[in-house]
DONU-5465 format. One line per field, with one value per residue: residue number from 1; residue in three letters; z, x, y of N, C-alpha, C in turn. Coordinates in Angstrom, 1 decimal. Layout:
// residues N
k	[NUM:...]
r	[Ala:...]
n_up	[Z:...]
n_east	[X:...]
n_north	[Y:...]
ca_up	[Z:...]
ca_east	[X:...]
ca_north	[Y:...]
c_up	[Z:...]
c_east	[X:...]
c_north	[Y:...]
// end
This chain:
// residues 67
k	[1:2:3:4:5:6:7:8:9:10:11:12:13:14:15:16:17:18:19:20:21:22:23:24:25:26:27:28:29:30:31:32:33:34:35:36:37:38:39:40:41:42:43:44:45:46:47:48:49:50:51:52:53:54:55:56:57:58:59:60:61:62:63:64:65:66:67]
r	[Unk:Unk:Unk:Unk:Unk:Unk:Unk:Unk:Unk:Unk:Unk:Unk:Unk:Unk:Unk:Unk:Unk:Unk:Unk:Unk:Unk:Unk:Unk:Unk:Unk:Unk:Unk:Unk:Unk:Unk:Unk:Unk:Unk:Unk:Unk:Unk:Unk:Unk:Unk:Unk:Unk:Unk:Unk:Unk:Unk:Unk:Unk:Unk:Unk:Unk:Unk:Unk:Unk:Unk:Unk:Unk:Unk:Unk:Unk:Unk:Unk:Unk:Unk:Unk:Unk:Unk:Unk]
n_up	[0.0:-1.3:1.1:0.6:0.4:3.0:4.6:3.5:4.4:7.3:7.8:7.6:9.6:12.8:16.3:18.1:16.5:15.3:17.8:18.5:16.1:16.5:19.1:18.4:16.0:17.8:19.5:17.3:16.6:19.1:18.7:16.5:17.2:19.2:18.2:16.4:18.5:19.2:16.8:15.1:13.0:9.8:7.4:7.9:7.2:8.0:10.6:10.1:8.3:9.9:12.4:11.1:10.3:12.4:13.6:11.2:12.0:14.9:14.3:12.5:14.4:16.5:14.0:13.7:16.7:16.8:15.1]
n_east	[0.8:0.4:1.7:0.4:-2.3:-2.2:-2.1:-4.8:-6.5:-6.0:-7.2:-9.5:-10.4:-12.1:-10.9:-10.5:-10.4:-8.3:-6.3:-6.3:-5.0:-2.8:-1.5:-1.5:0.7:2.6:3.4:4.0:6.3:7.7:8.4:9.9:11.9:12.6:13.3:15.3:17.5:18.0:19.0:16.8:15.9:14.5:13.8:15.2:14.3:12.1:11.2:11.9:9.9:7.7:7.7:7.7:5.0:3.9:4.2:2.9:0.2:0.0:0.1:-2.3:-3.8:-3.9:-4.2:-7.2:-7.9:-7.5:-9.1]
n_north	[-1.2:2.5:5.2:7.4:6.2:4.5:7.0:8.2:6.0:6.5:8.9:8.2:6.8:6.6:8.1:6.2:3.7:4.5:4.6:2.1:1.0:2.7:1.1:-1.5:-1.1:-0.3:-2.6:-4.5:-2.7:-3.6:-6.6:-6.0:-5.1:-6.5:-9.1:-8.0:-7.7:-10.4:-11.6:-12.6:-11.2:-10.9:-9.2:-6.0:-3.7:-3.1:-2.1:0.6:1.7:0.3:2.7:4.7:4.6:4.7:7.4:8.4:7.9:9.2:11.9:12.0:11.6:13.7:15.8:15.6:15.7:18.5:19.6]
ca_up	[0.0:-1.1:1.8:0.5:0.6:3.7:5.5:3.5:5.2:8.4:8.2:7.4:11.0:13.8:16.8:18.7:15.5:15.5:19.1:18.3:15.6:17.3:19.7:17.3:15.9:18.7:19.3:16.4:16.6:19.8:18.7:15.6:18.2:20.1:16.9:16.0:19.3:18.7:15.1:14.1:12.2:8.4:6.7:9.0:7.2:8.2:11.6:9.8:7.9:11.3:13.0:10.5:10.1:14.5:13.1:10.5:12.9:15.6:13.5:12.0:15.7:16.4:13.4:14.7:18.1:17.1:14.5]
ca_east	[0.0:1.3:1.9:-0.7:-3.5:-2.7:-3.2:-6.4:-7.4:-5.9:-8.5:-11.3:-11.0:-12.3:-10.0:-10.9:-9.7:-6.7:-5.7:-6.1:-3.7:-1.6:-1.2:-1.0:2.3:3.8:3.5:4.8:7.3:9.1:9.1:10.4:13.0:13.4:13.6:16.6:18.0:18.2:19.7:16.0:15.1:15.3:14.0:15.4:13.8:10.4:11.1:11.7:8.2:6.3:8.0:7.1:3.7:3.8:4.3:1.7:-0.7:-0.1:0.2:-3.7:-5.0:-3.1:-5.0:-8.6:-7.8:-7.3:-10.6]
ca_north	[0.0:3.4:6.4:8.1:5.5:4.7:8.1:8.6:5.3:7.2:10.3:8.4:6.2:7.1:8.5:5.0:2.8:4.7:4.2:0.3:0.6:3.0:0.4:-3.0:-0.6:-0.1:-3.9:-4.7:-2.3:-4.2:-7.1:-6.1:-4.6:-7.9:-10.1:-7.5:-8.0:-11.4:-11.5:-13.3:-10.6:-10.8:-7.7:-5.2:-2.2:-3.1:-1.2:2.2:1.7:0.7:3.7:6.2:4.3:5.1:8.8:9.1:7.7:10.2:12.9:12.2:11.6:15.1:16.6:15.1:16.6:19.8:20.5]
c_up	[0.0:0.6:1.7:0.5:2.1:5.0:5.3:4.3:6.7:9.1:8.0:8.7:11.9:14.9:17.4:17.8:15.4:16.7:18.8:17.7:15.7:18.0:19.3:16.8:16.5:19.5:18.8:16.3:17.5:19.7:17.7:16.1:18.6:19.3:16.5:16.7:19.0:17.6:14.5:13.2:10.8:7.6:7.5:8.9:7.3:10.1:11.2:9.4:9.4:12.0:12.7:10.3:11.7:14.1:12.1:11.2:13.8:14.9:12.8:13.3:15.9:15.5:13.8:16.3:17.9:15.7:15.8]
c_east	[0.9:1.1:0.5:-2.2:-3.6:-3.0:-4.2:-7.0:-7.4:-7.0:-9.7:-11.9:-11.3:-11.1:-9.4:-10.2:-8.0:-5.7:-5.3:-5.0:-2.8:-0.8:-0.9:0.3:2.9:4.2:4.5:6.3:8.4:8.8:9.7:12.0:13.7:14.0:15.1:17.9:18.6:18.7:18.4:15.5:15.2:14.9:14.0:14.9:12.5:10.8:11.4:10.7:7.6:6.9:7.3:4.9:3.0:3.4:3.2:0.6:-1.1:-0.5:-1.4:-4.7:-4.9:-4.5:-6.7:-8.5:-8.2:-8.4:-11.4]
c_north	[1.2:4.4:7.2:7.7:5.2:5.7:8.3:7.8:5.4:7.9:9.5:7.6:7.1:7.5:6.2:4.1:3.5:4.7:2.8:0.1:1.3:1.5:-1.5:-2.0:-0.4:-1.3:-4.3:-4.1:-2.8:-5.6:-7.5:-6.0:-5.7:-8.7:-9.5:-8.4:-9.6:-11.7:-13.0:-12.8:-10.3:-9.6:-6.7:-3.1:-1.4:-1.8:0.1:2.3:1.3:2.0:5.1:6.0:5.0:6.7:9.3:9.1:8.8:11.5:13.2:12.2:13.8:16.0:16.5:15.4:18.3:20.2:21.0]
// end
C-alpha cells in the first residue's frame, strides 16, 4: 500500500480505530525490536516503515484533536 493510501485510510477512522492501531504498531514495533535483538530478524527495514507508520498515525490523531 502506497503512503498516501494509507493516510487517507488514516482520516477516514475514527479516533478509537486509530488508538487500536496505534497500539498494534507499537507492538509490532518491539518485537520487531526484540527479533533485531536477537539477530532473528530478516527484513530489518520493516522497523523504519512501522515507526514512520507510528508517526503518521499520531500525527492524523493530532490533526482530529485539534478541529
Amino acid at each position: 500500500m502506497k503512503k498516501t493510501e494509507y493516510v487517507n485510510d488514516l482520516k477516514v477512522k475514527t479516533p478509537d480505530q486509530l488508538q487500536a492501531e496505534l497500539t498494534a504498531a507499537k507492538k509490532e514495533l518491539f518485537n520487531l525490536r526484540f527479533q533485531n535483538a536477537t539477530n532473528q530478524l530478516n527484513n530489518t527495514a520493516r522497523i523504519k516503515e512501522v515507526r514512520k507508520n507510528i508517526a503518521r498515525i499520531q500525527t492524523v490523531l493530532t490533526e482530529k484533536a485539534n478541529q
